[in-house]
N, C-alpha and C positions, 0 to 999 in steps of 0.2 A: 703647482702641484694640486691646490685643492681646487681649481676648476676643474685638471683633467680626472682629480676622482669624481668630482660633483657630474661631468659629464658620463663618467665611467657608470656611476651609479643609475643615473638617467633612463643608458641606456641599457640597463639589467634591468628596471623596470621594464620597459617596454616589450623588451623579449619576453621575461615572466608574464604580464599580463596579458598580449600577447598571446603568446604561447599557452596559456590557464584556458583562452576565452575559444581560441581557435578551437583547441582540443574537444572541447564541450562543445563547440558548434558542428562538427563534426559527425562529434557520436550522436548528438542529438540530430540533428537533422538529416544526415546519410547512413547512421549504422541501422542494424536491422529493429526491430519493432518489438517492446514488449516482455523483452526480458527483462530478468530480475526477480528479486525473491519478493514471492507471493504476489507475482505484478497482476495477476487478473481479479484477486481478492480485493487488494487498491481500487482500481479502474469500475469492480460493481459497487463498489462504496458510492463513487461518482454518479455510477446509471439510478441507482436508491435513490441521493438525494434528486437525478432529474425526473425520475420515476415518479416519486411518491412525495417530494418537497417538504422530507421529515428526515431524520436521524435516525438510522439504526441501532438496534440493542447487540450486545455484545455476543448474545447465542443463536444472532440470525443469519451468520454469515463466518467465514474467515477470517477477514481482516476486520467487522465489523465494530470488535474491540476496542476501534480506535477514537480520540476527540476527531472533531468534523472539519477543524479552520481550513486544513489541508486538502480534503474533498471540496469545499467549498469553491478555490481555486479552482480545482477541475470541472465543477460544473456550470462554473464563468467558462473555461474553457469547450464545454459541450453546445454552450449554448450558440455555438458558431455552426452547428449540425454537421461537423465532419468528425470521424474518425480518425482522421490524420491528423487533424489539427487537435486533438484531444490526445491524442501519444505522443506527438511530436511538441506538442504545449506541455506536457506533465515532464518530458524530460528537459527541455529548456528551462523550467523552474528547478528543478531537482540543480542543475549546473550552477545557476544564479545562486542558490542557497550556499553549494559546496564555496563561490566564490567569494561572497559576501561574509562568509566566516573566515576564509582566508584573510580579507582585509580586516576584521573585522582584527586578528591574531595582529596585522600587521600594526595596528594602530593602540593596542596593549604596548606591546613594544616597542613602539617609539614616546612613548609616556615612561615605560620601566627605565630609558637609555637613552633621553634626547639627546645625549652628546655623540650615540654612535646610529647615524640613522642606515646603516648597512643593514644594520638588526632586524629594520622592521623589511625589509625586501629579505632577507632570510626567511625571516618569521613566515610570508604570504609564502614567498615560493616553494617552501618544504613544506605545507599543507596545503598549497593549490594542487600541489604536482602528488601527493601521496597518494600511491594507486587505491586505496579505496574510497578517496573522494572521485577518482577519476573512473573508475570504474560505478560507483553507485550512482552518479550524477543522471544518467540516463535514463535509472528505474523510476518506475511511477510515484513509489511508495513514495511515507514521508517521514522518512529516518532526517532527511539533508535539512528539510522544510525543519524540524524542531531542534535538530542541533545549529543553525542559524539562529533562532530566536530564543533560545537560550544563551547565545554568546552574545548577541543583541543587548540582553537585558544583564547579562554581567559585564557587559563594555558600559552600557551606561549608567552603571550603580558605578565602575570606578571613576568617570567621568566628573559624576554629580561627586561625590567622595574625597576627589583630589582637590577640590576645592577648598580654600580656606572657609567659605559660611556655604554648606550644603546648601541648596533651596530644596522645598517641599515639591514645585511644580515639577521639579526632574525627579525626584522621586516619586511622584505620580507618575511621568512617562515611564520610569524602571519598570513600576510593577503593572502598567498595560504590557510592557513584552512579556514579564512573567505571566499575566494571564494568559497574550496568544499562546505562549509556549507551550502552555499548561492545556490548552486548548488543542494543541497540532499532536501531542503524544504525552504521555505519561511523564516522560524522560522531563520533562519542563520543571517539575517537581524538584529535580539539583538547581534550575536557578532560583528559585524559592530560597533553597536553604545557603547557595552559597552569600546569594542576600542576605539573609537572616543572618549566618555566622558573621562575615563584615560587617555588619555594626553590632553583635554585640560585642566586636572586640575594639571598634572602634572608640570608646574612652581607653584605651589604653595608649593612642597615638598621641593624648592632648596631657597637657597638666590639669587642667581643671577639669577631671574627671566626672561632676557629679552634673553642670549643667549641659555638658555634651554627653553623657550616658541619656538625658531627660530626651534634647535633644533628637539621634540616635534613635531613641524610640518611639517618637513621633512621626520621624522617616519610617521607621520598621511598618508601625501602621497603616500609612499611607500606602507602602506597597503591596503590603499582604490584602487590604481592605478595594484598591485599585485588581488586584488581581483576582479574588475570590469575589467580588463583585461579576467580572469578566467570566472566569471560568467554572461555579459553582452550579449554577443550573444543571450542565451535562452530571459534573458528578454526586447529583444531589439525585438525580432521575438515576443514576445507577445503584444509590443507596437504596432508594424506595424497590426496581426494579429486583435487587440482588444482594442489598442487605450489606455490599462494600463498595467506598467510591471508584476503588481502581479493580476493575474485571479484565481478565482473560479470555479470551476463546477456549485455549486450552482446557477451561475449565468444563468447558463443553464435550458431547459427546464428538461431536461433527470434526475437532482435531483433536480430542483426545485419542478416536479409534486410528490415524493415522502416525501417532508419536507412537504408539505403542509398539509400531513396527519399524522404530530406529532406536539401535545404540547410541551408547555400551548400557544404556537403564538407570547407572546408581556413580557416584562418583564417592571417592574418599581423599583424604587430605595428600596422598601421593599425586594424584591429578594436578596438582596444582603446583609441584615442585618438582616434576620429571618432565626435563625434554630431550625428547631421543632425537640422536644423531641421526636416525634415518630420517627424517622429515627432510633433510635434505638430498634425497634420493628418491623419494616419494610421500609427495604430501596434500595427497587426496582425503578429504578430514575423515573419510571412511574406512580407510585403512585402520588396519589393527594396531599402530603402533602410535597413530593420531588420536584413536577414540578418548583416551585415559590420559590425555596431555593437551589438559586449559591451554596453558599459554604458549606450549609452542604450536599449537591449532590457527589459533587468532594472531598470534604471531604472523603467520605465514599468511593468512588472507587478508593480514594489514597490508601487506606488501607484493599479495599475487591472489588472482582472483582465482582461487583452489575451490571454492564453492560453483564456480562459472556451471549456469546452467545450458546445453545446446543440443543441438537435433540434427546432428552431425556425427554420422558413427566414424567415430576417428582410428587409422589405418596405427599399427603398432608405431609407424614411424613419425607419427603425429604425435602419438603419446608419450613417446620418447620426450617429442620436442616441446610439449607441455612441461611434461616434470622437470627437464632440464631448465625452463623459462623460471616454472616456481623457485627452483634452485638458486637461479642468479639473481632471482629477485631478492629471495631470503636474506640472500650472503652481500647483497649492496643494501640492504635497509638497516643493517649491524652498525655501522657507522654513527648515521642520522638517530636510530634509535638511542644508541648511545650516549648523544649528546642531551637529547632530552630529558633522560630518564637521570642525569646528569645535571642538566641546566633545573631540573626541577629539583634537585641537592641543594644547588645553590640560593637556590630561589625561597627555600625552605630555612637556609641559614641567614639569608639575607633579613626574614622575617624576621627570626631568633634574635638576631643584632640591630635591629630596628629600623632598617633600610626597608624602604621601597612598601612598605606594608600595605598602605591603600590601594594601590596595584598586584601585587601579589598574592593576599588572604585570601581573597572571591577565587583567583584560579587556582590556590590549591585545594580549596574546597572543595571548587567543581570536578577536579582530577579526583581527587580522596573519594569524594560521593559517585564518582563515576565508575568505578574499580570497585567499590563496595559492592554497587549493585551489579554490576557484571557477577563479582563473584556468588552471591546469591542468589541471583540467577542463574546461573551454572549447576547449585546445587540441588534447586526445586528442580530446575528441566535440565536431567543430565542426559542429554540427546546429542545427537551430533549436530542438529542445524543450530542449538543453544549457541556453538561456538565460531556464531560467523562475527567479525569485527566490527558489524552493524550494531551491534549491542554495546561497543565499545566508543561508540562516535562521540561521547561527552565532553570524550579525551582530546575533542579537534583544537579548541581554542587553547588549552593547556599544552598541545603537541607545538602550537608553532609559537609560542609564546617562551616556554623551555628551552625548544633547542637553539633559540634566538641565544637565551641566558648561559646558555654548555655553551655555545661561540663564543661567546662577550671572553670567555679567559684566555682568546684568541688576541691580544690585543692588537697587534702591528705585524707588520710585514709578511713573508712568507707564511709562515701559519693561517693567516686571516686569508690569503689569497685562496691556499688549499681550501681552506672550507667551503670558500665560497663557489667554487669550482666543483669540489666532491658535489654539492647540492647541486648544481647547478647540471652535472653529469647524470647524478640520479635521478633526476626531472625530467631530462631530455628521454632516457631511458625509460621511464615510465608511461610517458604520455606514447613513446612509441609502440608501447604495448598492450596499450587500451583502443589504441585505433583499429578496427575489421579487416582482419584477414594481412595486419604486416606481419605478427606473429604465430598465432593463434588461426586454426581454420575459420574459414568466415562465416557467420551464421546466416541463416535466411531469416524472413519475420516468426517470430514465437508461433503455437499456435491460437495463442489469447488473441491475436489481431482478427484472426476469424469472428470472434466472437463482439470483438467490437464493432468493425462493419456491421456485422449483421444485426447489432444495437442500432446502428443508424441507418438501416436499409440500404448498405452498398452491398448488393446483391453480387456483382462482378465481381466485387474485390471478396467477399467470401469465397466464393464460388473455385476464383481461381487457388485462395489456399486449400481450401479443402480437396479438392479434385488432385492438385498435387501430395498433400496427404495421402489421399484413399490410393493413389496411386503408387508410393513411397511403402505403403500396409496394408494391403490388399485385405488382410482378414482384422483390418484393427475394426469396429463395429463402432466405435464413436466418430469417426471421422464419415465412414458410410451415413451414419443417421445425420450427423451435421451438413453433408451435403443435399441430404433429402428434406431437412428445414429451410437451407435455403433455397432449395426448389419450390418449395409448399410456400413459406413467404412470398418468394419472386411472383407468383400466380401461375405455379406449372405442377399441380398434383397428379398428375397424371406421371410425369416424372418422380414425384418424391413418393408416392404411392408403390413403383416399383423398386427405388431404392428401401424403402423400407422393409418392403417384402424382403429382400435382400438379406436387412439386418436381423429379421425375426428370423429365416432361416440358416442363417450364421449362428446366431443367439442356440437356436434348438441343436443343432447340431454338437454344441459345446457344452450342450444342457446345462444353459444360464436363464434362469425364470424369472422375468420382470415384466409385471402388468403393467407398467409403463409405455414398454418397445409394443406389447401390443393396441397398448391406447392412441400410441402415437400412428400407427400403422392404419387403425380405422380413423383417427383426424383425418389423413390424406385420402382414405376410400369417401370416408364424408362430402369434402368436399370435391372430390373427383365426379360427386353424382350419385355415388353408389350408395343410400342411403340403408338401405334393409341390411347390406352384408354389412358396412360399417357398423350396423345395429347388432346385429349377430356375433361380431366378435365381442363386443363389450359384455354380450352373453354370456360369452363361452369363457371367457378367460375364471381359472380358475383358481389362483391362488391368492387365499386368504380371503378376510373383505376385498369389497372393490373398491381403492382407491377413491376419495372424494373427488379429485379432479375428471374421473372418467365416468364416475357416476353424473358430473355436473353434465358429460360431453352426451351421456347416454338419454339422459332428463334433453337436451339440446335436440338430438333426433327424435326423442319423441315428440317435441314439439312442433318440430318444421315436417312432421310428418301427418299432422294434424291428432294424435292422442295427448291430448291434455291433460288427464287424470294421471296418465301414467308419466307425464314429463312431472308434475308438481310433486307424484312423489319424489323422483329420483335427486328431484332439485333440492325439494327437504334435505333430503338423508345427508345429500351434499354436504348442507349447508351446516347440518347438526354434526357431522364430521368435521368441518372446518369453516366455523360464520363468518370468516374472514374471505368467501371465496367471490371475488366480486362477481366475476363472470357468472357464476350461479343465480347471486342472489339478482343481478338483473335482467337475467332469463326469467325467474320465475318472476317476479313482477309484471315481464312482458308476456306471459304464458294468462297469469289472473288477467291482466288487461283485453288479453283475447276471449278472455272466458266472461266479457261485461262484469267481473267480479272488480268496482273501480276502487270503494271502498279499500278491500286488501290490497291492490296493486297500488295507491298509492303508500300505502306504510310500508309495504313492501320496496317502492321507490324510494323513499325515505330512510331508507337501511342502505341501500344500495349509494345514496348519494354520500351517507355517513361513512360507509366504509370506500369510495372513490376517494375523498375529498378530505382524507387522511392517510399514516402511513401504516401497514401492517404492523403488528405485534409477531404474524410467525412465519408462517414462509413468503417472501417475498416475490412473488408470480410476475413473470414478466423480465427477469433477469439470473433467475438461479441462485444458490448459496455457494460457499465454499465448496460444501461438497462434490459438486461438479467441475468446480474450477476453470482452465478454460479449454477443456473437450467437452463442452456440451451447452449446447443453445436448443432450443424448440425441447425439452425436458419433458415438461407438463403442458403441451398444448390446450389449450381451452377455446371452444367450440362457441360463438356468442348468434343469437337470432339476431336476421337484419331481413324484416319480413318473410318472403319465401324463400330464402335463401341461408345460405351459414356462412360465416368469415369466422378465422382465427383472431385468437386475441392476439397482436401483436403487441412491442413495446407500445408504441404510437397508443395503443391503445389505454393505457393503463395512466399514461401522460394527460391524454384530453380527458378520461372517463367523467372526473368530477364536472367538467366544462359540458360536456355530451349529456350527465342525467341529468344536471339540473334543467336543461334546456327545452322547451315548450314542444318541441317536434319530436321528441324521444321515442312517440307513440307510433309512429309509423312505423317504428322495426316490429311492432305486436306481429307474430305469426300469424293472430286470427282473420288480420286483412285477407289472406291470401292462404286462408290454411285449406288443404284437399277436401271437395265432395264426403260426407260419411262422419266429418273430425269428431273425435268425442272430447 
């Protein structure tokens, strides 16, 4: 009998893992590209650091808010110069992470229960398989990446812990994961404390309380001192920068002005103790009867991806069969949650009576610390995207470790079969509905992947999203201009010159005024040849000042045009509107260098190498902010002298710049080699 369980068991592992690893290889490598919440704000985190080889501040971007460890990843991934290999690598991490917390639950609980090692193949499988591991595993972001290294660092503080003589040196590795954690997302901050409360309750496991409390807190040291070591710097720069170590974007205007236009605004203590029966007839968290109902909101996207972003206008009969999926999802995750919510009962009495403590303190902590600040979070940002289950992820290691413990009063036979079955049914079920197009209409790629190609000059593969776009929205005006960047990049302005035309008279037509669509418009007359008319619009455009970047591009034609008085002013003005503007500032060094003015041009070179060969403080040129997200590439075009001639600033560009100015031949891009008969 206990071989054939020993083999029975075996092989429920292999199916579970298995079954865990296919699933993610899957989505990650066959399903469509790029979605996921805020995936392009992620991915320019990535272009930033290959960009400019610095850390972003929290108000320069979207996602920018974030610690780095997690971009850092991806731009080891960049560094391989594909685009596919840089979505297709961020979502195979994102899987690895969901999986490695899985085990990481199973291995809690084969320490809480050595004698029922079912438990810990429960444990893995009902957080391998729970649809918002399996559904978030694909996105870019790095929800999965920090709630791994927070389980990380609470597996191995109970490791070090269960020991009869803790060592210091495991308590040194504890608090390296607390730092990456601390490092990957905010959220790293509950394994901090669930550390900290585990020992200081730990003299209460020992009789001789007083030299294990001294003890106790000499490990406490080590790990706080190991991990603030580690992750101190970033939020030491955000003290200086912002006056608090943990910043928001939010706090920004750039996603403040877009929260402002999602409900319900305000929450009160009903939100948090009402859940309507209609969520199971429709549970779109935007519905009215979702907005005002915490938990059964997050509830439902624990268990069905109701947030699911796509670009598929779905046929009433589709929508149907959406809600009806959320529905069965809901009504089979009752079970499993149950057990949990359950097994963490027990887990909390077991504490009480003095079982199992060194194993159980850290994960009730991390559950308690994890639900606290969800619900705080809920009630600063009472918005609807507040309540997707991603802000709930704390709860992974506590989830499969709990309903491990709700089994465990399963003890023998039939019963223990059920359970193991029910998980085992709801697993099967879940991963089938995360795969493309079994249930669910199938998506094509986002349209962030546009933008990422066109980060790494695959010119065809933009080309072909976009063209399907403009084709798809004939009058959408962002996809129109993003095909005419990547005409202009490819070397065909003659083509993106008419596309723009295009968007400027869509634009007017709709009477939408942005000196932008017209700068962008004479970029491609620029370089098409057309120098005077490209000069002439930058003229004519009338609203407000003119932009620093198109003043830079307008100072750029005066120069390749041979007026030089008039390029160095416009290059100033540029520059006093924004001295972060590289393109500017080494045009005009190249404009003095034509002018035998060497003196100025080089200080002027030497501002230019300063600000290459660092990272912006404010807008980051070259890849865009949030607030474009991912319908817009070629934004702020920037016009750079390369003798007679003009090229755009590309990424590429911004990449080598510091490599380029400091380099001895710089001087041959000077206009004045080559500047027209007359120049002044």
């Amino acid at each position: 009998m206990g071989g054939w369980m020993g083999r029975g068991l075996a092989a429920a592992w292999a199916l579970s893992v298995g079954g865990a690893v296919g699933v993610r290889l899957w989505c990650a490598l066959a399903g469509p590209r790029m979605w996921g919440y805020d995936a392009w704000g992620h991915v320019a985190y990535v272009f930033f650091l290959d960009l400019y080889g610095g850390v972003p501040r929290a108000d320069q971007g979207w996602s920018y808010f974030h610690p780095p460890l997690h971009y850092a990843l991806g731009w080891l991934l960049a560094q391989a110069g594909s685009g596919d290999v840089l979505m297709r690598g961020l979502a195979l991490v994102g899987g690895a992470a969901s999986l490695g917390t899985a085990a990481l639950a199973a291995r809690v609980s084969a320490w809480a229960a050595p004698d029922r090692p079912g438990l810990a193949w429960l444990a893995f499988t009902s957080l391998a398989f729970l649809p918002v591991h399996l559904f978030m595993s694909p996105m870019p972001g790095n929800a999965l990446s920090e709630v791994f290294l927070t389980a990380a660092a609470v597996t191995a503080f109970i490791a070090n812990e269960r020991r009869a003589n803790p060592t210091l040196t495991a308590a040194a590795g504890c608090g390296l994961l607390v730092g990456l954690a601390l490092l990957t997302k905010f959220g790293g901050l509950l394994a901090m404390v669930a550390v900290g409360v585990g020992l200081a309750m730990r003299p209460l496991l020992r009789a001789t309380r007083s030299d294990w409390a001294a003890s106790a807190a000499l490990r406490g040291v080590i790990v706080a001192g190991v991990a603030l070591a580690l992750s101190a710097p970033y939020y030491v720069r955000n003290l200086g920068d912002f006056g608090a170590p943990f910043v928001l974007s939010r706090d920004f205007a750039l996603v403040a002005g877009v929260e402002r236009g999602q409900g319900p605004g305000y929450r009160t203590w009903r939100d948090y103790v009402e859940i309507p029966a209609a969520l199971l007839e429709d549970a779109s968290p935007r519905a009215p009867h979702m907005l005002h109902s915490v938990w059964g909101t997050v509830y439902v996207n624990v268990w069905a991806d109701n947030f699911r972003e796509t670009d598929v206008i779905a046929s009433p009969a589709e929508q149907h069969t959406e809600r009806r999926w959320w529905s069965l999802m809901a009504l089979l995750g009752l079970v499993p949650t149950a057990l949990f919510l359950g097994g963490a009962g027990l887990a909390a009495r077991d504490v009480w009576r003095g079982h199992r403590r060194p194993v159980y303190i850290p994960v009730l902590v991390l559950m308690a610390g994890g639900v606290a600040g969800f619900v705080a979070f809920t009630w600063v940002m009472p918005r609807w995207p507040g309540l997707k289950s991603s802000y709930l992820l704390a709860l992974s290691l506590p989830y499969g470790v709990f309903l491990a413990r709700g089994a465990e009063v399963f003890a023998r036979g039939w019963p223990r079969v059920a359970v193991a079955a029910g998980v085992a049914v709801v697993s099967a079920v879940a991963a089938w509905g995360v795969i493309p197009g079994a249930v669910l209409p199938i998506r094509a790629d986002a349209p962030a992947t546009g933008s990422v190609h066109f980060q790494f000059g695959e010119y065809e593969d933009a080309r072909r999203l976009y063209t399907r776009l403009v084709a798809g929205a004939p009058g959408a005006l962002p996809w129109v201009e993003n095909l005419a960047a990547v005409e202009l990049a490819d070397g065909n302005p003659s083509a993106a010159r008419l596309l723009y035309a295009r968007a400027v008279a869509g634009a007017a037509r709709a009477r939408i005024e942005d000196p932008y669509r017209d700068g962008r418009l004479a970029v491609a007359m620029a370089l098409d040849g057309d120098l005077e008319a490209a000069r002439a619009i930058l003229y004519d455009v009338s609203i407000g000042p003119l932009p620093p970047e198109l003043l830079a591009n307008r100072g750029a034609l005066h120069a390749v045009l041979g007026h030089f008085a008039s390029a160095e002013v416009d290059l100033r003005d540029a520059l006093a509107a924004e001295p972060e503007l590289l393109a500017a500032q080494r045009n005009l060094a190249l404009v003095l260098e034509a002018q035998g003015r060497l003196e100025q041009a080089a200080t002027a070179r030497d501002r230019a190498v300063q600000i290459a060969c660092g990272s912006p403080r404010r807008y980051p040129h070259g890849l865009g902010t949030g607030e474009i997200l991912e319908w817009g590439v070629g934004r702020r075009w920037l016009l750079l002298l390369d003798g007679r001639n003009l090229r755009a600033a590309l990424p590429a560009f911004y990449r080598e710049a510091c490599r380029e100015l400091a380099g001895d031949d710089w001087r041959r891009l000077a206009p004045g080699t080559f500047a027209p008969a007359g120049a002044t």
